[in-house]
KOLZAZA-45043 format. One record per residue (C-alpha): residue in one letter; x, y, z. Coordinates in steps of 0.2 Angstrom, whole numbers, padded with zeros to 4 digits, always signed. Layout:
N
AXYZ ...
END
This chain:
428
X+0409-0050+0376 X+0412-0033+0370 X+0401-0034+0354 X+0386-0039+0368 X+0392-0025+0379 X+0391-0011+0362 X+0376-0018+0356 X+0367-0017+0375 X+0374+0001+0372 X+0367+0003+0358 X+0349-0003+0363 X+0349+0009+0378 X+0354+0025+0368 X+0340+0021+0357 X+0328+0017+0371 X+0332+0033+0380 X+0326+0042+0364 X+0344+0046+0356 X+0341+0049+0338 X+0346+0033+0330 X+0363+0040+0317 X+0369+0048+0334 X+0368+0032+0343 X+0375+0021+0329 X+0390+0033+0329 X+0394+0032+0346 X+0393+0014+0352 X+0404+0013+0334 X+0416+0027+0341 X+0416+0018+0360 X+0416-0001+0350 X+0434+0004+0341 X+0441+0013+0357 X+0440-0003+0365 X+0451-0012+0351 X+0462+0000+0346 X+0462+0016+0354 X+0462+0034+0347 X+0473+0027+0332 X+0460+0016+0326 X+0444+0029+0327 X+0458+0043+0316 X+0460+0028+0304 X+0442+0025+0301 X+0434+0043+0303 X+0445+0052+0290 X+0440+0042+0275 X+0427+0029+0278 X+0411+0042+0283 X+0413+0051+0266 X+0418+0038+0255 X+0401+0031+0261 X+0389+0043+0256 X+0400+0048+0239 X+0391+0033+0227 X+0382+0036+0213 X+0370+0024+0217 X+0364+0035+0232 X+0362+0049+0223 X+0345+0042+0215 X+0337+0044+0234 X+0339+0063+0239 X+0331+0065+0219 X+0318+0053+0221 X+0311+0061+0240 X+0314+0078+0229 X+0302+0070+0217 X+0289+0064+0229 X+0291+0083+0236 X+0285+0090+0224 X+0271+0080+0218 X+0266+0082+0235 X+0266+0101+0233 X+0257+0099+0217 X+0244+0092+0225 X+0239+0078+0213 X+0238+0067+0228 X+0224+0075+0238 X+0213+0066+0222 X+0220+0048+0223 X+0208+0042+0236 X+0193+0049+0228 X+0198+0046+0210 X+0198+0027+0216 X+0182+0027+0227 X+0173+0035+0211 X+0180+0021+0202 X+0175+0007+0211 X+0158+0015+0215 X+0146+0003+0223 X+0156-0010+0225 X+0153-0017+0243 X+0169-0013+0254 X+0172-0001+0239 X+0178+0013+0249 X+0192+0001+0258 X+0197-0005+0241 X+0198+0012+0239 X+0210+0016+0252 X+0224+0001+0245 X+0221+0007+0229 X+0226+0025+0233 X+0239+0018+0244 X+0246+0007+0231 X+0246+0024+0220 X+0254+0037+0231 X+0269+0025+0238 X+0274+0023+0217 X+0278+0040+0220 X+0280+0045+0239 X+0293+0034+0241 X+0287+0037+0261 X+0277+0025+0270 X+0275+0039+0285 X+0269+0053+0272 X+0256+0040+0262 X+0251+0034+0281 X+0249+0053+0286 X+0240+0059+0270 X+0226+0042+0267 X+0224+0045+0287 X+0217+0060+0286 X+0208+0059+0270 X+0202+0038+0269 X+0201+0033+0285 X+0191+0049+0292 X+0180+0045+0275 X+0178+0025+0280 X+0173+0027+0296 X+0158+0040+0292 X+0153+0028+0280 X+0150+0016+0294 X+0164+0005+0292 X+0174+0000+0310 X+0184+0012+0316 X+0199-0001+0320 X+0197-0011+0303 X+0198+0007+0296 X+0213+0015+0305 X+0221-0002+0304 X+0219-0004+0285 X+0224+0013+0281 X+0240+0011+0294 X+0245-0007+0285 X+0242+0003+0269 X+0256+0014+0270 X+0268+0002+0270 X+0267+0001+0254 X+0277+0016+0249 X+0292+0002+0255 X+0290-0008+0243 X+0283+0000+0227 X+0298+0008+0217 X+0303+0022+0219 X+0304+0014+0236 X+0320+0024+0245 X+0321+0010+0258 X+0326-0003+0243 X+0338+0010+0237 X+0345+0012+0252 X+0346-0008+0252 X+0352-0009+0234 X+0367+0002+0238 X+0371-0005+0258 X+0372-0023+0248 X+0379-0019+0233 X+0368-0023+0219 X+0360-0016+0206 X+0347-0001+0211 X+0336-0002+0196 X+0335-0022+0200 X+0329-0021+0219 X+0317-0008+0213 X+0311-0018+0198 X+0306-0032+0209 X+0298-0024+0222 X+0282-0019+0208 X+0276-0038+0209 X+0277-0041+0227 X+0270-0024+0231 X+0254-0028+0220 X+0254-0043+0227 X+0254-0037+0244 X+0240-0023+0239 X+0228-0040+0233 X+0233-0048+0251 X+0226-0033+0259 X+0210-0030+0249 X+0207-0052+0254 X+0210-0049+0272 X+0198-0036+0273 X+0185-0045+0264 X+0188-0060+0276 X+0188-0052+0291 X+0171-0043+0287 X+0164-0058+0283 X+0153-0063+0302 X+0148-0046+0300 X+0136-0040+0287 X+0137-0020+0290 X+0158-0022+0290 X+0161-0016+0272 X+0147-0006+0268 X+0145-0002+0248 X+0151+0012+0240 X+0141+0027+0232 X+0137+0023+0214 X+0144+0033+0201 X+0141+0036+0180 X+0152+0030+0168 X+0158+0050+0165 X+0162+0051+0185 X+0172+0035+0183 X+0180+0043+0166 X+0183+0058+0175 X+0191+0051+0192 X+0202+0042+0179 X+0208+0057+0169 X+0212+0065+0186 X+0224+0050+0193 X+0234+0049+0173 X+0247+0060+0179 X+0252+0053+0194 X+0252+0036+0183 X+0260+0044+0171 X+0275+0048+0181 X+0277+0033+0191 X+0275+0023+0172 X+0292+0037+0164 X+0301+0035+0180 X+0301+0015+0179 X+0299+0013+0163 X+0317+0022+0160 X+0323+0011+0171 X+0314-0005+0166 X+0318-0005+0148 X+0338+0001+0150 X+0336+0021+0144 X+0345+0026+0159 X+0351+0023+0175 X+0340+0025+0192 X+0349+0041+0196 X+0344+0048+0176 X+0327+0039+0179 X+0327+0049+0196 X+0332+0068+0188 X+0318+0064+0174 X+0306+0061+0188 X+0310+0077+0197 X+0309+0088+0180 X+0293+0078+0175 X+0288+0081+0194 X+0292+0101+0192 X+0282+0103+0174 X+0264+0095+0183 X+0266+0106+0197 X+0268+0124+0185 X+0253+0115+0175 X+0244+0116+0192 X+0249+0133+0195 X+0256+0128+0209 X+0276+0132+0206 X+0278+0145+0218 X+0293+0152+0229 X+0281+0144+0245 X+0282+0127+0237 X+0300+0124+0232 X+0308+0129+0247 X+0296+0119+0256 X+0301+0104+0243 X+0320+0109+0246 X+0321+0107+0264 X+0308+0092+0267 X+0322+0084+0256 X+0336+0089+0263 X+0330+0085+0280 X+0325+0069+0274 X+0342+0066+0264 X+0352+0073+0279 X+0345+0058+0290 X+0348+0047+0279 X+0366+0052+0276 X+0367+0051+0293 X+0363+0037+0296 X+0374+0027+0284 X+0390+0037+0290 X+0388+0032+0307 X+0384+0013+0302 X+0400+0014+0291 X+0410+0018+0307 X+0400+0005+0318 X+0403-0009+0301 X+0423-0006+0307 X+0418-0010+0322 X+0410-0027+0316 X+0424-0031+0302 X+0436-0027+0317 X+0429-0039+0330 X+0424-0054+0312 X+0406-0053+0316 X+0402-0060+0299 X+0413-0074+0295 X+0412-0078+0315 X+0394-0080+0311 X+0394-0087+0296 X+0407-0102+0303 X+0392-0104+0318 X+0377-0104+0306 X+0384-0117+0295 X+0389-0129+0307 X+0373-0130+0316 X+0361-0146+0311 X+0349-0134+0303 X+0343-0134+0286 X+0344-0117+0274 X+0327-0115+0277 X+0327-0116+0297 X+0341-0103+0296 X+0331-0089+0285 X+0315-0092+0297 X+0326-0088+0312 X+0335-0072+0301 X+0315-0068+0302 X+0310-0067+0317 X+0328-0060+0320 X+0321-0045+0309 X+0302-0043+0313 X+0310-0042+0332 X+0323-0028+0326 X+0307-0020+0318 X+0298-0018+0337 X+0314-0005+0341 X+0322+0001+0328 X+0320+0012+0310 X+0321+0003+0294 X+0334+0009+0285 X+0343+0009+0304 X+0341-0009+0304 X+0347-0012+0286 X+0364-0001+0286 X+0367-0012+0303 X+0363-0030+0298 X+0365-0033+0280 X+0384-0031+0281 X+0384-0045+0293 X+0366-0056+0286 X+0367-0054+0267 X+0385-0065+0266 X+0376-0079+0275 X+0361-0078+0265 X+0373-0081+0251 X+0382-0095+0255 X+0364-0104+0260 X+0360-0100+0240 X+0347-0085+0238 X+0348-0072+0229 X+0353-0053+0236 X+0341-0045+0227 X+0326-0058+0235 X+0332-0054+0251 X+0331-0036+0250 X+0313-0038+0246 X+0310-0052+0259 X+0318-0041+0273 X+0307-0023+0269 X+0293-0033+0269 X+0297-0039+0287 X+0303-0022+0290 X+0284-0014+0285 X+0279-0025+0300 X+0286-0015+0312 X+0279+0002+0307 X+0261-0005+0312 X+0268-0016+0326 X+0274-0008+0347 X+0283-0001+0352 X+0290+0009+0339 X+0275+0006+0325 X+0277+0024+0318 X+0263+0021+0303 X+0251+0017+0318 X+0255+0034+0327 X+0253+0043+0311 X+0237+0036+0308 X+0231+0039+0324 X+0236+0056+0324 X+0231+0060+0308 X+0213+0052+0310 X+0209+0057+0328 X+0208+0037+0333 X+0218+0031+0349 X+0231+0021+0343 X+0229+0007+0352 X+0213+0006+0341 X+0226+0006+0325 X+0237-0007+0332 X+0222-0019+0335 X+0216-0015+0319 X+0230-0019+0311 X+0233-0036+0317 X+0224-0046+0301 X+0235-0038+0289 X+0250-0042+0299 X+0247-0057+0299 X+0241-0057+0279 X+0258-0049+0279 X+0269-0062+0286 X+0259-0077+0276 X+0264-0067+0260 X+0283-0067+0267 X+0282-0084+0269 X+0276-0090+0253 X+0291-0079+0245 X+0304-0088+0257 X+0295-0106+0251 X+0297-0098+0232 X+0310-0084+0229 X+0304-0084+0210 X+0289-0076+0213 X+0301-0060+0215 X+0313-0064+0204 X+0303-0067+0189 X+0299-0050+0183 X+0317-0043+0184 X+0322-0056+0173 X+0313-0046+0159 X+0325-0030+0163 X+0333-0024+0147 
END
């Protein structure tokens, strides 16, 4: 009764627009005054919220958004859209292909699905609806797009993961390359099916020369480049994600002097859009470590591990449940919310029923990247809409085919887990 009670508080705290760490911390300050008084709460504040945040591990995040910064400031970026719609030239549907391209691009090294949604909103979408294409399959393309920042290392919400469930960073964001491509193909599928009854839907792209195509190349090397050191590191055993990370940021820090463009404006600008951004984060895994107490107190876990494994259910009925459990969670709350409050309590489960931690970190961002496109919450739509002029009920509309590509793709990893694990296996 009283964990129903603290997670009904918790709901309402985050529906009345209570910034999500605050909330976490006080239904997890209110959840252990109810078992054990003002003793309990000294016990766990003076030790647990620091020890969270003091790993290693974590300290890859705050240098990888401190990367993403400052490639942002460099302003490489601003050419990933057109480098790929020169590329693909005539192509029909060439300027949506385009947009995944970019996306695909920007999120291996944003790290951000918001700031890849914000920045292809206002450059690909405006673009793909002058060129005639609908303005909901464009919003909603573009909004579904930026989800792949989640996925594609150096993704911060699978460090985030890596580090709440205590596995390997460099792992979790190895196998998040294949499933992130293979989501990008989905995408590029769904919009070719779903401009199929209409003939005007993808309209083809301007046709370029072999030097434009050379050219728009050159021009998207070094953001490759980067994305290719910073895994690479990783991939092949040179270093750990956190060295991987401080390489990115001096690699990161060398293009944007080469593009004139390291000046006092820029890094202070890069400085506290990562601190705010770390800050949050930090946040909110202090106030989840509080509310965890609260959970380990009360024997969420094993409680529901002892249900789970008694009912007439097989593994697989149990992880489509965890599913829609998770796609619902993604209506209300923020990602990496949602990971520093259930993976404590899922990933156990998961275990016992046989897959792998590192799968499931996979499968749960990709159920997590539906809610960014899906209301209430669906903050990639809102970004679109705002960044592209479009109402966003237009963007949520829009988006509905590639949700649904979406959630096909995360059910043909459920049926077979080795399509993620396979590439990891390679790590040196």
């Amino acid at each position: 009764m009283t964990i129903a009670l603290i997670l009904l508080l918790l709901l309402a705290l985050i529906i009345i627009g209570v910034p999500v760490s605050f909330a976490i911390l006080a239904t997890g300050v209110v959840g252990l005054l109810s078992l054990g008084g003002f003793d309990l709460i000294g016990g766990v504040t003076q030790f647990a919220p620091a020890s969270s945040v003091m790993s290693y591990s974590l300290s890859a995040a705050p240098l990888f958004i401190f990367m993403a910064n400052l490639v942002l400031k460099s302003g490489l970026v601003d050419n990933l859209f057109t480098a790929a719609r020169v590329i693909v030239g005539r192509a029909k549907g060439g300027t949506g292909v385009a947009s995944v391209a970019a996306g695909a691009i920007f999120a291996a090294v944003s790290g951000s699905s918001t700031a890849s949604a914000a920045t292809l909103g206002q450059t690909s979408t405006v673009k793909m609806i002058d060129e005639g294409y609908a303005p909901k399959t464009a919003s909603g393309l573009v909004a579904v797009v930026g989800t792949l920042a989640a996925m594609i290392p150096p993704s911060i919400i699978l460090v985030f993961y890596a580090v709440t469930a205590d596995v390997g960073v460099g792992d979790v964001l190895i196998a998040g390359i294949v499933p992130g491509l293979i989501i990008a193909a989905v995408l590029i599928v769904t919009m070719y099916l779903t401009g199929l009854s209409k003939a005007a839907a993808m309209p083809s792209g301007v046709p370029t020369s072999i030097r434009e195509k050379f050219g728009a190349a050159v021009n998207a090397l070094p953001v490759l480049a980067l994305f290719a050191v910073v895994i690479g590191l990783v991939f092949f055993g040179v270093a750990t994600p956190t060295e991987s990370a401080a390489v990115g940021c001096l690699a990161a820090f060398v293009l944007l002097c080469v593009r004139k463009k390291a000046n006092l404006e820029n890094l202070v600008a890069a400085f506290v859009e990562t601190t705010k951004t770390s800050a949050m984060i930090l946040a909110i895994i202090m106030s989840a470590e509080i509310f965890g107490h609260f959970l380990v107190e009360t024997r969420v876990a094993p409680n529901l591990i002892d249900w789970m494994s008694g009912l007439p259910m097989s593994p697989f009925a149990v992880m489509l449940i965890i599913s829609l459990f998770y796609l619902i969670l993604g209506f209300f709350l923020d990602q990496i919310a949602i990971l520093a409050l259930t993976v404590p309590v899922i990933l156990p489960l998961v275990e016992q029923f046989g897959y792998d931690p590192v799968w499931f970190g996979i499968f749960i961002v990709l159920l997590a990247e539906v809610g960014l496109v899906t209301p209430p919450m669906g903050l990639n739509a809102f970004v679109v809409a705002r960044s592209a002029g479009r109402p966003v009920g237009e963007v949520f509309l829009g988006a509905v085919p590639y949700i649904i590509a979406m959630l096909v793709v995360a059910l043909v990893f459920l049926i077979w887990p080795e399509i993620v694990l396979w590439f990891p296996t390679y790590m040196k």
